[in-house]
C-alpha positions as CSV (number, residue, x, y, z in Angstrom):
1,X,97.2,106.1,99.2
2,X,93.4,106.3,99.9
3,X,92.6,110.3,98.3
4,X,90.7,110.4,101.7
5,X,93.7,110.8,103.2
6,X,94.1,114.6,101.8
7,X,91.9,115.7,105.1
8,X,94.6,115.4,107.3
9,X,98.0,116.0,105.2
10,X,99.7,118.5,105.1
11,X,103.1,119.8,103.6
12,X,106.3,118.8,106.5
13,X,107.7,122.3,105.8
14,X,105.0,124.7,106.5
15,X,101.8,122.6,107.7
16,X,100.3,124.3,104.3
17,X,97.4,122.1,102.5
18,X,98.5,120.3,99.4
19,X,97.4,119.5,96.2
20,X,97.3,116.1,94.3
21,X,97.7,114.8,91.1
22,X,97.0,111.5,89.8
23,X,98.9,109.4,87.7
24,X,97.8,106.2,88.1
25,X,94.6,105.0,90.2
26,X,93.3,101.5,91.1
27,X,89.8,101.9,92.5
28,X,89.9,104.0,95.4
29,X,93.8,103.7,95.9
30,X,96.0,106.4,93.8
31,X,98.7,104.3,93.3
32,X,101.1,107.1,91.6
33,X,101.1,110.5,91.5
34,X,102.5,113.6,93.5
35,X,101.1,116.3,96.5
36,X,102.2,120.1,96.1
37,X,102.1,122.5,98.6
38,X,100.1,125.1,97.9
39,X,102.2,127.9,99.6
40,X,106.0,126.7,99.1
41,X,105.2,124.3,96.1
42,X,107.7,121.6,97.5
43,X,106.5,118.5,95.4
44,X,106.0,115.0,96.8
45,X,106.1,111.7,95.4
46,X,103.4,109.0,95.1
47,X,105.1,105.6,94.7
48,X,103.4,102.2,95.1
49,X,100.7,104.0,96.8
50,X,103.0,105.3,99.6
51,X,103.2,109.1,99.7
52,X,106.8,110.6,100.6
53,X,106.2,113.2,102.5
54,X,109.8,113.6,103.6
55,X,111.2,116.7,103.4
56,X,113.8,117.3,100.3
57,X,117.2,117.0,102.2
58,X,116.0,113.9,104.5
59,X,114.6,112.3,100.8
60,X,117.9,112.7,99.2
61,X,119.6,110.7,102.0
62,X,116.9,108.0,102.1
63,X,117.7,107.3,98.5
64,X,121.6,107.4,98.7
């Protein structure tokens, strides 16, 4: 995921701005980490450089 990206996301639940934290970064690509929501603090994954921004039921599905 490109951090540049953080303009226009925002949390699925409430449109609220989130926050990110980097695990692991390869130039100008965060290749793991997570986004909070600033107002609900729902927490999203960063996996492979693909951000989940799913919402918590519909994620539990998609992984079952």
């Amino acid at each position: 995921m490109k951090e540049s990206l953080m303009d226009i996301i925002c949390c699925p639940m409430d449109k609220h701005d989130l926050d990110l934290e980097v695990e692991t970064k390869d130039d100008e690509e965060i290749i793991e980490g997570s986004l909070t929501c600033s107002e609900c603090g729902e927490v999203y994954p960063i996996e492979d450089g693909i951000p989940n921004l799913l919402p918590p039921d519909m994620r539990d599905e998609a992984a079952a």
